[in-house]
TIDREN-398074 format. One record per atom (N, C-alpha, C): chain; residue number from 1; y negated, z negated, x negated; atom name. Coordinates in Angstrom, 1 decimal. Layout:
<site chaine="A" num="NUM" yy="Y" zz="Z" xx="X" atome="CA"/>
...
***
This chain:
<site chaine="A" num="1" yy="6.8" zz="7.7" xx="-11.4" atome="N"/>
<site chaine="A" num="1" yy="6.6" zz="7.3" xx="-10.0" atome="CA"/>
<site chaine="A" num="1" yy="5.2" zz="6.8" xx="-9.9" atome="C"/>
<site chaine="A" num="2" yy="4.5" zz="7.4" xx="-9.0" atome="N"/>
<site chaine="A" num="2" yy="3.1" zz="7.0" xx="-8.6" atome="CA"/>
<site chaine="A" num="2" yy="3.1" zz="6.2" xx="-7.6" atome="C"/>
<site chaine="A" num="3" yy="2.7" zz="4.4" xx="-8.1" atome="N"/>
<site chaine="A" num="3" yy="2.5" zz="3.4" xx="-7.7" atome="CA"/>
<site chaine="A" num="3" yy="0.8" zz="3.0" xx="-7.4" atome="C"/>
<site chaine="A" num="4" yy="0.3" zz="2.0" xx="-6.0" atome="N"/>
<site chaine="A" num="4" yy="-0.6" zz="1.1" xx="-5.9" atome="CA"/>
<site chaine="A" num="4" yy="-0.3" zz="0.1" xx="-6.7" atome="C"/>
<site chaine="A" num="5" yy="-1.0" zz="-0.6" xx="-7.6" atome="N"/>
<site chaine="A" num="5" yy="-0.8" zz="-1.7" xx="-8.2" atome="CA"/>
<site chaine="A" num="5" yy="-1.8" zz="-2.7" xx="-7.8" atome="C"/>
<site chaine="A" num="6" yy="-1.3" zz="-4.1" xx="-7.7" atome="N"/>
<site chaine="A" num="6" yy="-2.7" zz="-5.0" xx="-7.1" atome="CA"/>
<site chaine="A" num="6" yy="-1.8" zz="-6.7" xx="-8.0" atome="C"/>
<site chaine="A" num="7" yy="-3.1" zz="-7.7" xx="-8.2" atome="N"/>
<site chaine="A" num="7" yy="-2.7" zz="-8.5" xx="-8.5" atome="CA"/>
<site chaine="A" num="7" yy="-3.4" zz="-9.6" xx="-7.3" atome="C"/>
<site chaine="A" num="8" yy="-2.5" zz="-10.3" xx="-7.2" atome="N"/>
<site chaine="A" num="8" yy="-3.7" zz="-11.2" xx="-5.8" atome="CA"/>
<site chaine="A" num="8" yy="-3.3" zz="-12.7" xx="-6.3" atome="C"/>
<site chaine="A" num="9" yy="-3.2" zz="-13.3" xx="-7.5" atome="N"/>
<site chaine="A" num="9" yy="-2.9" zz="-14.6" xx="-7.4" atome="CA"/>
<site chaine="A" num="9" yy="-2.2" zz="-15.4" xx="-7.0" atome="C"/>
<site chaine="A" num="10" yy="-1.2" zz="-15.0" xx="-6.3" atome="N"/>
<site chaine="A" num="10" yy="-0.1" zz="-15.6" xx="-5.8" atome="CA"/>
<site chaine="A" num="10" yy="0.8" zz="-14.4" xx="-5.6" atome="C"/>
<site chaine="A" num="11" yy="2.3" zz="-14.8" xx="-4.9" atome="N"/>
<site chaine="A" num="11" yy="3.1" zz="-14.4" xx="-5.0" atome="CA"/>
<site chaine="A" num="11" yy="2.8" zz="-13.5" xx="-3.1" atome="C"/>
<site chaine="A" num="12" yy="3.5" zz="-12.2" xx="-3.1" atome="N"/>
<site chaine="A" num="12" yy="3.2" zz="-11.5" xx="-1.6" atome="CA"/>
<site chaine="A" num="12" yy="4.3" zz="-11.0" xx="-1.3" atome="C"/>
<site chaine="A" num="13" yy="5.0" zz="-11.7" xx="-0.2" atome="N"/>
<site chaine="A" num="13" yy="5.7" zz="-10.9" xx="1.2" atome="CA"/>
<site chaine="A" num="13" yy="5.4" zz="-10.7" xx="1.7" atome="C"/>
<site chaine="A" num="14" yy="5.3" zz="-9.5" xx="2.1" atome="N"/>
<site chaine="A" num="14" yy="5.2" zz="-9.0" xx="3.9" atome="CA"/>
<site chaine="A" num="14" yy="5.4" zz="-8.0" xx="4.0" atome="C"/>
<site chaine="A" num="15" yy="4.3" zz="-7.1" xx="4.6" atome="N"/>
<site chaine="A" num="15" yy="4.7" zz="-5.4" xx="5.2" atome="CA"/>
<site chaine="A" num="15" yy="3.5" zz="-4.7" xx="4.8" atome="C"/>
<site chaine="A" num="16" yy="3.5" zz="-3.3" xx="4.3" atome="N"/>
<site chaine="A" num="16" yy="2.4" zz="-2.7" xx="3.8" atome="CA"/>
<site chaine="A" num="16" yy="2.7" zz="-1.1" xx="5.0" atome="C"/>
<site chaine="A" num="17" yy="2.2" zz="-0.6" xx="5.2" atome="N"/>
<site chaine="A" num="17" yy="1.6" zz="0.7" xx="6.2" atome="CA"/>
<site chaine="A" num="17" yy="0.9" zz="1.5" xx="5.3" atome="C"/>
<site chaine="A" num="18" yy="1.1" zz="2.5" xx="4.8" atome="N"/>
<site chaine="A" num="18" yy="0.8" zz="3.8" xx="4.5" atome="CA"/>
<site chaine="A" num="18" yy="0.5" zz="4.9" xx="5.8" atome="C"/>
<site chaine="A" num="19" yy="-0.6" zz="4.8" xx="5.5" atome="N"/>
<site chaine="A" num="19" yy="-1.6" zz="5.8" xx="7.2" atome="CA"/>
<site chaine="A" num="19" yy="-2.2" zz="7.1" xx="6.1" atome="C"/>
<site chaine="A" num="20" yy="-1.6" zz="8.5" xx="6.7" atome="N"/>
<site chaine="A" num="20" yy="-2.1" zz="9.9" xx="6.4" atome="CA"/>
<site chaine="A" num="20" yy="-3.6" zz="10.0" xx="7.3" atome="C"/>
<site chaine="A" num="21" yy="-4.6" zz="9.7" xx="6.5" atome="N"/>
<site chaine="A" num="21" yy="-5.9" zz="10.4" xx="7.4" atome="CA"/>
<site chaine="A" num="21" yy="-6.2" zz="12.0" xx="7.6" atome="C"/>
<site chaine="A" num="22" yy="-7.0" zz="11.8" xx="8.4" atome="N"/>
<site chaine="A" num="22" yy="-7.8" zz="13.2" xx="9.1" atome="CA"/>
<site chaine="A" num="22" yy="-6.4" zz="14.4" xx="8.8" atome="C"/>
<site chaine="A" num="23" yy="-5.8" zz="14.1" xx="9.3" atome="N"/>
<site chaine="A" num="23" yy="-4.8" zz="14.7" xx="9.8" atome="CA"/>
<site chaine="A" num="23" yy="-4.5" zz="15.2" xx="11.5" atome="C"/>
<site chaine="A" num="24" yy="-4.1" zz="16.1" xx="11.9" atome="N"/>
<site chaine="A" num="24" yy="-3.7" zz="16.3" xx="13.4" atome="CA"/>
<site chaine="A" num="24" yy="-2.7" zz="15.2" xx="13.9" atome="C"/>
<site chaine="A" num="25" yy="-1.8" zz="15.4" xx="13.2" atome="N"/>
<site chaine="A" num="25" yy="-0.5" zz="14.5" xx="13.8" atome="CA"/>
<site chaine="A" num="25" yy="-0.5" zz="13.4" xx="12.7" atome="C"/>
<site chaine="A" num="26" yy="-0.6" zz="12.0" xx="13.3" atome="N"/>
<site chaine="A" num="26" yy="-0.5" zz="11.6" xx="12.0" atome="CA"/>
<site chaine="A" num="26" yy="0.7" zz="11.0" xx="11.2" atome="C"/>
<site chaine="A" num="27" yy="0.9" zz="10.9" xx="9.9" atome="N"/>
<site chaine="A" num="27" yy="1.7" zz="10.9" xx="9.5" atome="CA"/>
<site chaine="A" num="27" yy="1.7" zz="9.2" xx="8.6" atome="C"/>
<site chaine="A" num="28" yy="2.6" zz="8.7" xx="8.9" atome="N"/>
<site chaine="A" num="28" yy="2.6" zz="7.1" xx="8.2" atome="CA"/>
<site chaine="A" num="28" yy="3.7" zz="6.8" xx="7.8" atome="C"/>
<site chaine="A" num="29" yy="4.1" zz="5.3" xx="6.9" atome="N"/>
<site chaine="A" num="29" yy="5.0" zz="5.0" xx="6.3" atome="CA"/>
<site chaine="A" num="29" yy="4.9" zz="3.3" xx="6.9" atome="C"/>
<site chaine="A" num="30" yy="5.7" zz="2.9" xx="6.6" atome="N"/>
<site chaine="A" num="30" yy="5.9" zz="1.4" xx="7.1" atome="CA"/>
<site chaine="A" num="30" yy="7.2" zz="0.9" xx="6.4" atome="C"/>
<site chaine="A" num="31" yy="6.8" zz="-0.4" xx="5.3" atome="N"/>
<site chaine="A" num="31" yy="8.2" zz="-0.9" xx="5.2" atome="CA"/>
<site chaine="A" num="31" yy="7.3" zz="-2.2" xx="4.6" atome="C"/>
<site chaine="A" num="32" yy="8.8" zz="-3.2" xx="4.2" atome="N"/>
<site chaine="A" num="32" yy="8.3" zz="-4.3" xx="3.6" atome="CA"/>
<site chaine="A" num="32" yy="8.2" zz="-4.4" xx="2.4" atome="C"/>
<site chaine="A" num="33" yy="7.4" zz="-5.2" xx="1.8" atome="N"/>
<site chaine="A" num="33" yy="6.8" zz="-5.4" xx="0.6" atome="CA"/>
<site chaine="A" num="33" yy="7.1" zz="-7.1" xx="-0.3" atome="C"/>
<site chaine="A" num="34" yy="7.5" zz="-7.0" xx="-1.3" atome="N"/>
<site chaine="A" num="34" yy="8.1" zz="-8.5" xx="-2.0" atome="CA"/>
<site chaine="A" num="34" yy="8.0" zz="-8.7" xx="-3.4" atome="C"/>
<site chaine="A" num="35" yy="6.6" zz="-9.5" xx="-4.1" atome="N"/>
<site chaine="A" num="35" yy="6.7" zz="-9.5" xx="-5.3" atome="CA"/>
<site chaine="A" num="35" yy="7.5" zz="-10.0" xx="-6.1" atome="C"/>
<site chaine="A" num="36" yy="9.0" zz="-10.7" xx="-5.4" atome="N"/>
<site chaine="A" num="36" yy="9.9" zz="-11.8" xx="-5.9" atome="CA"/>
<site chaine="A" num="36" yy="9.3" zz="-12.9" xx="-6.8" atome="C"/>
<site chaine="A" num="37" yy="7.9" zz="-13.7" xx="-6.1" atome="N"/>
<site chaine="A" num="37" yy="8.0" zz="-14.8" xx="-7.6" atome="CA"/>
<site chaine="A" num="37" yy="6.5" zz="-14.7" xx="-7.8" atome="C"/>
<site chaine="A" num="38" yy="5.9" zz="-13.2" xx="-8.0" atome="N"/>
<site chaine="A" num="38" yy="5.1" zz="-12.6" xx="-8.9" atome="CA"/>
<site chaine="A" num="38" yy="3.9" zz="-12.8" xx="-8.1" atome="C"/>
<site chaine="A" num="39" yy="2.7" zz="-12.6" xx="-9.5" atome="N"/>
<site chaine="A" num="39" yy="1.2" zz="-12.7" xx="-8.6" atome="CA"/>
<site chaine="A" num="39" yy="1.5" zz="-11.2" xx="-8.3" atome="C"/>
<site chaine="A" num="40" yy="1.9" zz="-10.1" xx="-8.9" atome="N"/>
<site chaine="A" num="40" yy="2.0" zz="-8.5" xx="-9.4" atome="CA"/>
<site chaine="A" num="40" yy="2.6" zz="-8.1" xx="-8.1" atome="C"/>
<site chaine="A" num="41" yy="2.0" zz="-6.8" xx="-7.8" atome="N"/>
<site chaine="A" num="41" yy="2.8" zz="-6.2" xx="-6.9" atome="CA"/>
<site chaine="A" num="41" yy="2.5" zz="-4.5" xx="-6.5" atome="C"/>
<site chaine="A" num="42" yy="3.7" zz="-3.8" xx="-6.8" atome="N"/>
<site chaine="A" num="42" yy="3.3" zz="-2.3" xx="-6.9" atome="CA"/>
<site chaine="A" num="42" yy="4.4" zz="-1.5" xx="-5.6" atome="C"/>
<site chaine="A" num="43" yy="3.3" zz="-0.9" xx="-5.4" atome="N"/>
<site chaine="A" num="43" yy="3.7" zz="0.0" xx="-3.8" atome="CA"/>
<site chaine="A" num="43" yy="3.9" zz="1.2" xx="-4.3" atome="C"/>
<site chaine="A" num="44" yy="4.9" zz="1.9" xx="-3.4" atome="N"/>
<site chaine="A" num="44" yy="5.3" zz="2.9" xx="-4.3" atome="CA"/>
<site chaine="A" num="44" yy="4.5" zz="4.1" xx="-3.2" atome="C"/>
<site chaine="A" num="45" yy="3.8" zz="5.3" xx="-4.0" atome="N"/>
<site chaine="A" num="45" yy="3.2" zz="6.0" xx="-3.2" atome="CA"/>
<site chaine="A" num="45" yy="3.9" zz="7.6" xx="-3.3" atome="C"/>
<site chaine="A" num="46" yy="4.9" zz="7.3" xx="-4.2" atome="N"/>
<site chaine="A" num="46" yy="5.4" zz="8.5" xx="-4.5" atome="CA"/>
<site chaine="A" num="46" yy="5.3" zz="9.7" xx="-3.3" atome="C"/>
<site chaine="A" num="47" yy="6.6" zz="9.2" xx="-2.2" atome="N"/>
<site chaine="A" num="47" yy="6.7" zz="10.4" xx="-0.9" atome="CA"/>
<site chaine="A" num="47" yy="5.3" zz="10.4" xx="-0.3" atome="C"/>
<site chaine="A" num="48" yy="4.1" zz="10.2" xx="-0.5" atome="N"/>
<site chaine="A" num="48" yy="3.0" zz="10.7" xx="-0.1" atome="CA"/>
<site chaine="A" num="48" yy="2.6" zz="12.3" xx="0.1" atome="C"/>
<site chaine="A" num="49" yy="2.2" zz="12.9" xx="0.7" atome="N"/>
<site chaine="A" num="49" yy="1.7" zz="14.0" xx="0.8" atome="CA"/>
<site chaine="A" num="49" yy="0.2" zz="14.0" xx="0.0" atome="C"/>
<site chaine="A" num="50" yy="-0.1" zz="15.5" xx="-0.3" atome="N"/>
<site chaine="A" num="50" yy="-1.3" zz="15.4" xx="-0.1" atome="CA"/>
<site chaine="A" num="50" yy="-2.4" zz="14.9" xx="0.7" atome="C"/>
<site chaine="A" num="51" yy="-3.6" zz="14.6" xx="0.1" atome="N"/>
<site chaine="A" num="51" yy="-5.0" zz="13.7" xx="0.8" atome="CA"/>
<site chaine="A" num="51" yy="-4.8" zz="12.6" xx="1.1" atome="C"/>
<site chaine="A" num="52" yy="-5.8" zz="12.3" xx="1.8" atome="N"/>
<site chaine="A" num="52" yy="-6.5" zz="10.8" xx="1.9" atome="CA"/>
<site chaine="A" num="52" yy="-4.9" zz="10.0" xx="3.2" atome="C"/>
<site chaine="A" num="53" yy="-5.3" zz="9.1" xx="2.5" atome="N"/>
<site chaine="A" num="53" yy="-4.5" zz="7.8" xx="2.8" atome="CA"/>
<site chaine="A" num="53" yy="-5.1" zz="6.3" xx="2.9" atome="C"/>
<site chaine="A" num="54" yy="-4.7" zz="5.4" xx="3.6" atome="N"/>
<site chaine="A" num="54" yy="-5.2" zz="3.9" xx="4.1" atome="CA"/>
<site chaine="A" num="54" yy="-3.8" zz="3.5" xx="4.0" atome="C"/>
<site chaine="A" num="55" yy="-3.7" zz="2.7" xx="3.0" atome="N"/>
<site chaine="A" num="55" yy="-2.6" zz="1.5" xx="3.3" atome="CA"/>
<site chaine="A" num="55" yy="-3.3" zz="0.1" xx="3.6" atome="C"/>
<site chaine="A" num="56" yy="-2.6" zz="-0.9" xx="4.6" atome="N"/>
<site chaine="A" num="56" yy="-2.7" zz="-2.2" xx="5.1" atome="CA"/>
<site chaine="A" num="56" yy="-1.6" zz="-2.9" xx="4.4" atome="C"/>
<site chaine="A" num="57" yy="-2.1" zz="-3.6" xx="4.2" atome="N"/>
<site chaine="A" num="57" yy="-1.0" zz="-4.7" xx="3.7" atome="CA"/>
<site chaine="A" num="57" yy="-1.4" zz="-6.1" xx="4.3" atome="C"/>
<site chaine="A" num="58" yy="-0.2" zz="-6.5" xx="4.8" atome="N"/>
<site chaine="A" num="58" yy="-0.6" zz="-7.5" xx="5.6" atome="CA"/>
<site chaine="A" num="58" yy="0.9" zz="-8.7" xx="4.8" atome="C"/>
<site chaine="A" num="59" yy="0.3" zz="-10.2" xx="4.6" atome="N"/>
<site chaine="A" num="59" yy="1.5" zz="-11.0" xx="4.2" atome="CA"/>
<site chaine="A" num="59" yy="0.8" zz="-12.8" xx="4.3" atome="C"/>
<site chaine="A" num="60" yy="1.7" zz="-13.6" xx="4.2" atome="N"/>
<site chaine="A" num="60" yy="1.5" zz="-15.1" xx="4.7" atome="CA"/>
<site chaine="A" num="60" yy="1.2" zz="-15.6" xx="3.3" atome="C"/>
<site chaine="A" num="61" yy="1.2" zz="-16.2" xx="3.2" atome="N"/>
<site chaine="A" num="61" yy="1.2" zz="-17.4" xx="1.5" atome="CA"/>
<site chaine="A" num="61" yy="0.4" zz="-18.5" xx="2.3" atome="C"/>
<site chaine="A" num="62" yy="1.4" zz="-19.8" xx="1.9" atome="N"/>
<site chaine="A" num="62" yy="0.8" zz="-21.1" xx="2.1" atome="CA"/>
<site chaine="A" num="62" yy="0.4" zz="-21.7" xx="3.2" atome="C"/>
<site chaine="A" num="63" yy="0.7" zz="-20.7" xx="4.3" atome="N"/>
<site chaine="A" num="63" yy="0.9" zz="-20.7" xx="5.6" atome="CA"/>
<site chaine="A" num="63" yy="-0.6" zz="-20.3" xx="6.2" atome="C"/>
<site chaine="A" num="64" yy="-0.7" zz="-19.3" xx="5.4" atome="N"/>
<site chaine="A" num="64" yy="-2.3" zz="-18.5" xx="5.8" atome="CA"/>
<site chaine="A" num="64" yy="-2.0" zz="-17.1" xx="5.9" atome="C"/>
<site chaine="A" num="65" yy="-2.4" zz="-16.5" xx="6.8" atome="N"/>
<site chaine="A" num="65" yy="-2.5" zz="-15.1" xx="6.9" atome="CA"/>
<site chaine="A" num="65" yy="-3.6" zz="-14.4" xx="6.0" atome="C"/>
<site chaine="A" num="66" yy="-3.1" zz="-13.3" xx="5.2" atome="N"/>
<site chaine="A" num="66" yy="-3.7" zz="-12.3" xx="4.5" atome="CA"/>
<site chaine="A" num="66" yy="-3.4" zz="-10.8" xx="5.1" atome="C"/>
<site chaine="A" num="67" yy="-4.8" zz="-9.7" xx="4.8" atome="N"/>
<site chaine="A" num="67" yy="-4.5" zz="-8.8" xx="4.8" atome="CA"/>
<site chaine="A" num="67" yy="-5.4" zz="-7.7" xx="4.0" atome="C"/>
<site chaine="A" num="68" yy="-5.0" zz="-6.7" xx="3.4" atome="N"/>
<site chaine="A" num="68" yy="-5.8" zz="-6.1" xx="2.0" atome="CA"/>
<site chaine="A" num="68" yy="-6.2" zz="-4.9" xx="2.7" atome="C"/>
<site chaine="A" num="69" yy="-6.8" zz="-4.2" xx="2.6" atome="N"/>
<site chaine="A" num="69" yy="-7.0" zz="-2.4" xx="2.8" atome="CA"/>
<site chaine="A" num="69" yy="-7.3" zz="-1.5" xx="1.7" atome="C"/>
<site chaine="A" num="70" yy="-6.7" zz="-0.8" xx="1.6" atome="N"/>
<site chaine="A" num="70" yy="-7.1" zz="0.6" xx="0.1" atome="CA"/>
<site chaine="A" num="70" yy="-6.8" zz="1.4" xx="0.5" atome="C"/>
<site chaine="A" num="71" yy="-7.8" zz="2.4" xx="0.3" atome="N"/>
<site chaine="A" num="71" yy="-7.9" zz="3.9" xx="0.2" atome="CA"/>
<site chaine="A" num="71" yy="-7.9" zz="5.0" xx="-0.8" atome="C"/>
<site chaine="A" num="72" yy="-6.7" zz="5.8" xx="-0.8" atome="N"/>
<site chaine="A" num="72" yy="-6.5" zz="6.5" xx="-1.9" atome="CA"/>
<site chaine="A" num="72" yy="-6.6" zz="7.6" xx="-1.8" atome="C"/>
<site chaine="A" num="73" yy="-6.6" zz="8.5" xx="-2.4" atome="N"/>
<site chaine="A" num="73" yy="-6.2" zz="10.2" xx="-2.4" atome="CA"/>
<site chaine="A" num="73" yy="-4.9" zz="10.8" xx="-3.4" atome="C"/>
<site chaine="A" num="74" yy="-4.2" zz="11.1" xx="-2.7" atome="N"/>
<site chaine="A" num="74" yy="-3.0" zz="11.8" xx="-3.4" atome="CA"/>
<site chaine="A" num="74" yy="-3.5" zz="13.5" xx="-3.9" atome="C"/>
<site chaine="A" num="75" yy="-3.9" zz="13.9" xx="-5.1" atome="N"/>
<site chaine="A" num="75" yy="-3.9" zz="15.2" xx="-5.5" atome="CA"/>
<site chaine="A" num="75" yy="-2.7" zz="16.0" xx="-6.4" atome="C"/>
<site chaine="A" num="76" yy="-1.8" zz="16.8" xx="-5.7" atome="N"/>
<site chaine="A" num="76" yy="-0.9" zz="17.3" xx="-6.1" atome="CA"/>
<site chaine="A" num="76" yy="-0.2" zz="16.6" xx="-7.3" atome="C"/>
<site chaine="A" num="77" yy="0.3" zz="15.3" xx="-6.2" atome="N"/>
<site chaine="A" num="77" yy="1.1" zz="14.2" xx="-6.5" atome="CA"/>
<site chaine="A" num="77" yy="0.9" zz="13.6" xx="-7.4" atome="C"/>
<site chaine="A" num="78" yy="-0.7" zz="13.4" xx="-7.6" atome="N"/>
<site chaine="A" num="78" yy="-0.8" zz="12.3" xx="-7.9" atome="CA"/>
<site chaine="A" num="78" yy="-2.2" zz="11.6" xx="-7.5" atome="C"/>
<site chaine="A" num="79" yy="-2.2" zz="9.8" xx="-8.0" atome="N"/>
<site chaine="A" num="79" yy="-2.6" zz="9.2" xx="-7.2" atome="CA"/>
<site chaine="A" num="79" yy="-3.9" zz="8.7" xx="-7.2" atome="C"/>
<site chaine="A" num="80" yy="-5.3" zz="9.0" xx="-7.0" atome="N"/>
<site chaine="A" num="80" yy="-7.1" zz="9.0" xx="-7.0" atome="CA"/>
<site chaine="A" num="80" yy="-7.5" zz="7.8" xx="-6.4" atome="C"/>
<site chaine="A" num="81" yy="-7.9" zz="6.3" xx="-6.8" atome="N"/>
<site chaine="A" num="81" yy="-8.3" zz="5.5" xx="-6.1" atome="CA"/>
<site chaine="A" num="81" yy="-9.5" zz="6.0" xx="-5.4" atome="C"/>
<site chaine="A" num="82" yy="-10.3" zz="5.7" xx="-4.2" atome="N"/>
<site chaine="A" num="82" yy="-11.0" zz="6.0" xx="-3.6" atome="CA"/>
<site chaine="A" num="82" yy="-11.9" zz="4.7" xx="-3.4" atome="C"/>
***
């Protein structure tokens, strides 16, 4: 399974967005995201299509808003940081 992996120092709930670039129609993913506990946290990129991709991740800790941006490339499934 072809995961984003990120560590951020604390623990992260919230919601991450998977956005298909330069695409005609575009194609996205949206769910929630929960390290249970953990600074660790891996996004699963598997159902990606080919090309370029923007995930957002957006989550609270400590009563602060956070939000991350990464850009990846999926080549015949699998996963190219950018």
């Amino acid at each position: 399974m072809n995961t984003l992996k990120f560590n951020f120092g604390h623990p992260v709930k919230g919601h991450a967005v998977l956005i298909q670039q330069f695409i005609k129609k575009p194609n996205f993913q949206k769910f929630r995201v929960d390290s249970h506990g953990s600074d660790s946290l891996e996004i699963p990129v598997s159902g990606c299509a080919d090309g370029k991709w923007k995930m957002i991740l957006d989550w609270e800790y400590d009563n602060r808003l956070f939000s991350h941006i990464e850009e990846f490339e999926m080549k015949n499934s699998t996963k190219t940081t950018i």
